[in-house]
C-alpha positions in Angstrom: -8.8 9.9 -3.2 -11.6 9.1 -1.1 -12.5 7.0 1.7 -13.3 4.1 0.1 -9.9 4.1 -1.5 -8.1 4.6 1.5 -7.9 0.8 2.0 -4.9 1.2 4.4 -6.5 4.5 6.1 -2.7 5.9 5.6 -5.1 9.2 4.2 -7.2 9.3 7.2 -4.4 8.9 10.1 -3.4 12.2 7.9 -6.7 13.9 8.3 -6.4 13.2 11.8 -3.2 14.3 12.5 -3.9 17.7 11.0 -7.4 18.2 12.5 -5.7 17.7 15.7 -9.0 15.6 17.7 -11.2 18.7 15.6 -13.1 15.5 14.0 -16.6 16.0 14.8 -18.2 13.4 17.0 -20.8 11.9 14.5 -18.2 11.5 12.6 -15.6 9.4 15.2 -18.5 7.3 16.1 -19.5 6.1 12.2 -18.6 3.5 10.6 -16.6 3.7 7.2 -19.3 3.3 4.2 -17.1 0.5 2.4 -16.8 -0.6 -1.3 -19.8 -3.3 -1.6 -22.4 -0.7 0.7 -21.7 2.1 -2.1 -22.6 -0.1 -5.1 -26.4 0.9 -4.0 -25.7 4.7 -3.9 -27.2 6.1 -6.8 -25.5 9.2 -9.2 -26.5 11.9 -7.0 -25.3 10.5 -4.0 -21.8 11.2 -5.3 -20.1 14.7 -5.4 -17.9 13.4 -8.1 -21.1 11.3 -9.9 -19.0 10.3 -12.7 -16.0 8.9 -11.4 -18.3 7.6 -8.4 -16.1 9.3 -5.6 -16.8 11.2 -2.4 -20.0 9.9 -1.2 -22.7 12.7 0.1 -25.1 9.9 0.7 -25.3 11.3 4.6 -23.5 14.1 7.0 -21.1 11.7 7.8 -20.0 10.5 4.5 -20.6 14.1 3.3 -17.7 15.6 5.9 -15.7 12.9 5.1 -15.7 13.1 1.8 -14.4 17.4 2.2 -11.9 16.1 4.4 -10.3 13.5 1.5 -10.9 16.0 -1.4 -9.4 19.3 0.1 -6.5 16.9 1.5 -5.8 15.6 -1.7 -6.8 18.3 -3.7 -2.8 19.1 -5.0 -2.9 15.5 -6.6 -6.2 14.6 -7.7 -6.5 14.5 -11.6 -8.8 17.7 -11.3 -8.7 20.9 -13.7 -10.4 23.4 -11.7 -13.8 23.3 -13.3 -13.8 20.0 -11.8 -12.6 20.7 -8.6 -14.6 23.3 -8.1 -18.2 21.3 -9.3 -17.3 18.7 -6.8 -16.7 20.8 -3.8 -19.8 22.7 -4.5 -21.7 19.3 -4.4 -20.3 18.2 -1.1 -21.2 22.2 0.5 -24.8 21.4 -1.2 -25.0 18.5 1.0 -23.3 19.8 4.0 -26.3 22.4 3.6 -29.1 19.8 3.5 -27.2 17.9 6.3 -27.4 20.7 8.8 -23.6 20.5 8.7 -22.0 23.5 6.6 -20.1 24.8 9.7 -18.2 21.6 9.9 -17.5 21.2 6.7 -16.2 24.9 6.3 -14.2 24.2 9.0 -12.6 21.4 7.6 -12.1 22.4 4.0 -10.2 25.9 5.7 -7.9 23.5 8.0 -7.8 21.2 4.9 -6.1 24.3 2.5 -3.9 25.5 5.1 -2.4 22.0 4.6 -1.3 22.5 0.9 2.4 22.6 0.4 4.2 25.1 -1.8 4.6 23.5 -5.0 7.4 24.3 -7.9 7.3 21.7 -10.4 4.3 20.5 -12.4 3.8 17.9 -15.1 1.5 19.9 -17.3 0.9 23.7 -16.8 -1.8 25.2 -19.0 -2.7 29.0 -19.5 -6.3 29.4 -19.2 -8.0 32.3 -21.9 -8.2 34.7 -18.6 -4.0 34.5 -17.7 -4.7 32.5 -14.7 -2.4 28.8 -14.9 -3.9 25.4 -14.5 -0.9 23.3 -13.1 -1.7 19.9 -13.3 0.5 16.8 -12.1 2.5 18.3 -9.0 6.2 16.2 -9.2 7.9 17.8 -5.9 8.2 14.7 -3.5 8.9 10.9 -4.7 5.2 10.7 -3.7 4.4 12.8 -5.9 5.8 11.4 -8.9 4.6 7.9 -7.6 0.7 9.7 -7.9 1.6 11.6 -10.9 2.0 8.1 -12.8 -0.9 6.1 -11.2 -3.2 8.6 -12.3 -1.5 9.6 -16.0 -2.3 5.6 -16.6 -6.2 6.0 -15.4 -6.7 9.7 -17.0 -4.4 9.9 -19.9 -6.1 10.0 -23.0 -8.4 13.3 -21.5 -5.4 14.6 -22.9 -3.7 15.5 -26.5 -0.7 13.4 -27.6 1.2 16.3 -27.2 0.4 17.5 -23.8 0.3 13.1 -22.7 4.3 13.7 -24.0 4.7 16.5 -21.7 3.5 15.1 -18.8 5.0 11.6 -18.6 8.5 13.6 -19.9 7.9 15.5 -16.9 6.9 12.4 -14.7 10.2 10.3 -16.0 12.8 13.1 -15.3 11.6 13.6 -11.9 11.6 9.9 -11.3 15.5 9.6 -12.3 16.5 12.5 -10.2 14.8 10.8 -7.0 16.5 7.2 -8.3 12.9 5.8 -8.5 12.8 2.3 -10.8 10.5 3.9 -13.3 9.6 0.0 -14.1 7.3 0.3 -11.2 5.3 2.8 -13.0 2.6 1.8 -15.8 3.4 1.7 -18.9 1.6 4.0 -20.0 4.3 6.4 -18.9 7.1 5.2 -20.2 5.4 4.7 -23.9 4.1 8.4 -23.7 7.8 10.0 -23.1 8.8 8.0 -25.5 11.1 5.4 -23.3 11.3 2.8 -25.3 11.9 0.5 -28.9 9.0 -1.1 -31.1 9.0 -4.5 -31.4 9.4 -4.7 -35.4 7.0 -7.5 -35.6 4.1 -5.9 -32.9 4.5 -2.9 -34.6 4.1 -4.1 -38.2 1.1 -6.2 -37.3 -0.5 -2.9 -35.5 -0.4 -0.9 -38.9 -1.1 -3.1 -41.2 -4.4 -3.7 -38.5 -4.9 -0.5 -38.3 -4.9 0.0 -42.3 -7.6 -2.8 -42.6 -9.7 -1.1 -40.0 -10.2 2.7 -41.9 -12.8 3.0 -44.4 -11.0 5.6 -45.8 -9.0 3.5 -49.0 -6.5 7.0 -50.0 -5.4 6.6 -45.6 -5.4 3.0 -45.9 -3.3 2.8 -48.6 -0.8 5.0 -47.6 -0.2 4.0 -44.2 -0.2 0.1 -45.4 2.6 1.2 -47.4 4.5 2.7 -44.5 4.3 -1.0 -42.9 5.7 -2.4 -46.1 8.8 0.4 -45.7 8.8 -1.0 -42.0 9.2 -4.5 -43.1 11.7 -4.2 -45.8 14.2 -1.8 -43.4 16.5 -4.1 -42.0 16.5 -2.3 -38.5 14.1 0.2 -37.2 15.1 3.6 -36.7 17.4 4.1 -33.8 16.8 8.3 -33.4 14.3 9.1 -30.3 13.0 11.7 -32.6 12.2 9.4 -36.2 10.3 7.1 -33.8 8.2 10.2 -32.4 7.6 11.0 -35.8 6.0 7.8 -36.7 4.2 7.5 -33.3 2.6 10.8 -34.5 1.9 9.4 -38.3 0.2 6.6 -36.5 -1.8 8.9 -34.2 -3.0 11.7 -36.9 -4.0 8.7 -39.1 -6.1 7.1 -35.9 -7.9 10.4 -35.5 -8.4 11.3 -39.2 -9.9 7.8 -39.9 -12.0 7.9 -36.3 -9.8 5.3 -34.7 -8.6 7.2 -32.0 -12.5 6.2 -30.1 -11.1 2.8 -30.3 -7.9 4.2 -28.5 -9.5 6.0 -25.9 -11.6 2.6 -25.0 -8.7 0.2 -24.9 -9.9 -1.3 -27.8 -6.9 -1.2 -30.0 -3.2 0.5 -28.7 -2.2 3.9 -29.0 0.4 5.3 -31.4 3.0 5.6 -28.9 2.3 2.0 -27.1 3.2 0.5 -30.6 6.4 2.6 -30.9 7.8 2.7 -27.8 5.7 -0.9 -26.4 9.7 -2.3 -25.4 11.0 -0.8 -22.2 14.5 -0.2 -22.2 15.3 -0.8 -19.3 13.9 -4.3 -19.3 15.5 -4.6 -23.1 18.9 -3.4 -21.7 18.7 -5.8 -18.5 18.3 -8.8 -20.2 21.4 -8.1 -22.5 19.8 -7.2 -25.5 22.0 -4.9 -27.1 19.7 -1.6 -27.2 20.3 1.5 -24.8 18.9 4.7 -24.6 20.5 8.0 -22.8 18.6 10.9 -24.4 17.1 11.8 -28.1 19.2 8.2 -29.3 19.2 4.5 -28.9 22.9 3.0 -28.6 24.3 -0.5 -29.0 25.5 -1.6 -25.4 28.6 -4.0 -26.9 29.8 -0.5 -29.5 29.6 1.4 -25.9 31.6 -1.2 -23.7 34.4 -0.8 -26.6 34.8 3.1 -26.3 37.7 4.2 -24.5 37.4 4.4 -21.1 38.7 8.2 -20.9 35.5 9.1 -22.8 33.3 7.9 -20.1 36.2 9.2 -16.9 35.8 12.6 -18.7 32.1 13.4 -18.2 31.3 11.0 -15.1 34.5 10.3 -13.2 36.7 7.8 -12.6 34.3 6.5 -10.2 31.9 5.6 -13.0 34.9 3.5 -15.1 35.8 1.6 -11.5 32.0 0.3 -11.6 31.8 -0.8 -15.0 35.1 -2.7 -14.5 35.2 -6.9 -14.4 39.1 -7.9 -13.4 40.5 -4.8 -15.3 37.8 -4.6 -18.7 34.6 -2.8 -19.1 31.7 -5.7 -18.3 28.4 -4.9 -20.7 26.1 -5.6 -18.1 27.7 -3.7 -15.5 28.1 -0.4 -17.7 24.2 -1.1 -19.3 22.9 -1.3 -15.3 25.0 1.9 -14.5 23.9 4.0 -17.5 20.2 2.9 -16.7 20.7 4.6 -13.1 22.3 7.9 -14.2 20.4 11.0 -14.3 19.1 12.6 -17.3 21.9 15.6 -16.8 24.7 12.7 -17.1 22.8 11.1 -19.7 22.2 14.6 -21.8 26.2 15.4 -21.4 27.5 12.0 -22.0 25.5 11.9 -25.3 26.6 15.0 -26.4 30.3 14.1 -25.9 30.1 11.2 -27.7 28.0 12.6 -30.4 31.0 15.5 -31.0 33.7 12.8 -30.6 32.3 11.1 -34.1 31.0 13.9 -35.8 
C-alpha cells in the first residue's frame, strides 16, 4: 500500500521503473521513514489517519506517499469517497511542502499506469449512475490482493455483498489454478466453501443463544441447535447451509451481536457454517466433496460409472483417476478439487439428471 509496507521494495522498483529516473532528487537522496520512526507520527501526519497509511509527515514522505497511492490505487480497499479524502490530504501537504508540481507530476504519470480492468469482485451503483467497482480480479495478482484485503476489510461490508465478493475472488482463483488454501479463510467461509463441524457449530449457537438478552430470539434459535443435534448428518445442499448461515447472521444483528462479530470477539455466521475447508476435508480422505450448490460423498462418486465422468471431462480425466485399472478415491477427490467451476457446474448437473 505504502512505503512502509513495501518491505521487499518490489512497489517502489515499480515506481521507478515507470517514472523512468523522473524521481525528484530530495526524494533519491532520503531515507525510507520505516515502521518503528512512524509510531511517533501523530493522526494528522497521515493522509489516510485512520488506517495510519501514507505518511505526509514531510515533502519527501508526502511525494512518496502519491507515488504508492496512485500506483496502487486499482487495488487498494478504497470506495471513492475514500480515495478521493486521501489524495486530497497528500495535495494539502504537497502545498505546504512547496512541492505540488511534483506531486502533480507524479499522480498524472501514476494514472496513466492503470490497466484496463474487466472483472470486479463487487460493483455497486452509486444514487448518481456512476459504478463503484471494487475488488479488480484480472491478473493472479489480483486475486492474490483481492483476498488479503477481503480478510482485513470484510465486515465494512453486508453478508450479502461479503458472498459476492469472495464468490467472485474463488472463481477467479480456480480459473488461474491458484490453491485457494493459501488464501484466508475468511474467503473461503464467505463463498460458502466449506462444511460445519457439527460439534463447533452446535456449541457456537447454543453460545450465541446464552449471550442475547432477548428470551423470544434466545429461545428460538436454542431450539434450532437442539434440531442440529438430533439430525443425524447436517445438511449436505450448498444452499440449506446458506440458509442457516443467514438465520445465524439476522439473529446476531437483531440481538446486537453482530458488534461482537465485527471485533473478532465471537465468529461470524458463515465461519461456523462453512469453518471446514473442503479441500483440506477431501485431502485427508474424509468422505465430503463439493463441486457447485452440493456436497458429495467421495467413495458414492469413485463407484459411478466411469462413462459418466469420460462424458463431460474426457477420457483424459478417467486415465487420472485410474490405480492399476480401478477408479482410486484419492486420486479422483485431488482431480475434482483442481477442475474449474465450468467442469464442476456441468459435471453436477449431469449427475443430478442421471438420478432424478
Amino acid at each position: 500500500m505504502d512505503i512502509l509496507n513495501d518491505t521487499n521494495f518490489v512497489t517502489w522498483l515499480h515506481i521507478n521503473e515507470k517514472l523512468q529516473e523522473q524521481v525528484p532528487t530530495y526524494v533519491k537522496e532520503y531515507t525510507p521513514l520505516s515502521k518503528e520512526g512512524s509510531s511517533n507520527l501523530n493522526d494528522n501526519q497521515w493522509a489516510d489517519d485512520v488506517r495510519k497509511w501514507y505518511p505526509i509527515d514531510c515533502k519527501e514522505n508526502t511525494w512518496m506517499s502519491a507515488a504508492y497511492l496512485t500506483f496502487n490505487a486499482p487495488r487498494l480497499p478504497y470506495k471513492k469517497a475514500m480515495f478521493d479524502y486521501v489524495k486530497d490530504r497528500i495535495v494539502k501537504a504537497a502545498d505546504a511542502y512547496g512541492i505540488r508540481q511534483d506531486v502533480d507530476d507524479v499522480i498524472v504519470k501514476m494514472a496513466l499506469t492503470y490497466p484496463q480492468r474487466k472483472n470486479y469482485g463487487l460493483v455497486i451503483k452509486q444514487a448518481d449512475g456512476t459504478l463503484d467497482c471494487q475488488f479488480p480480479l484480472d491478473t493472479v495478482e489480483d486475486v492474490k490482493q483481492a483476498a488479503i484485503y477481503f480478510d482485513e476489510y470484510r465486515f465494512n461490508y453486508t453478508p450479502e455483498q461479503r458472498h459476492t465478493i469472495a464468490t467472485g475472488i474463488m472463481k477467479q482463483a480456480s480459473e488461474f489454478g491458484i490453491d485457494v488454501d493459501t488464501f484466508p479463510k475468511a474467503v473461503q467461509t464467505d463463498s460458502g466453501f466449506g462444511i460445519p463441524d457439527k460439534l463447533e457449530l452446535v456449541a457456537e449457537i447454543l453460545d450465541r443463544a446464552h449471550l442475547s438478552k432477548d428470551a423470544e430470539l434466545s429461545i428460538a434459535l436454542a431450539n434450532i441447535g437442539q434440531m442440529i443435534c438430533e439430525l443425524p448428518s447436517i445438511a449436505e445442499s450448498t444452499e440449506a447451509l446458506q440458509k442457516l448461515a443467514e438465520v445465524i447472521s439476522e439473529y446476531d444483528k437483531a440481538t446486537g451481536l453482530d458488534k461482537r462479530v465485527a471485533r473478532g470477539k465471537l465468529l461470524s455466521a458463515e465461519d461456523i457454517v462453512f469453518g471446514v475447508s473442503i479441500n483440506k476435508t477431501a485431502s485427508a480422505l474424509s468422505e465430503a466433496i463439493k463441486l457447485d450448490k452440493y456436497i458429495f460423498n467421495i467413495t458414492k462418486l469413485a463407484a459411478l460409472d466411469n462413462n459418466i465422468y469420460a462424458n463431460i471431462l474426457g477420457d483424459g480425466f478417467v486415465n487420472n483417476i485410474k490405480t492399476d485399472g480401478k477408479v482410486d478415491v484419492i486420486k479422483l477427490a485431488d482431480e475434482l478439487n483442481k477442475l474449474n467451476i465450468e467442469d464442476k457446474v456441468a459435471l453436477e448437473e449431469y449427475i443430478q439428471s442421471i438420478f432424478e
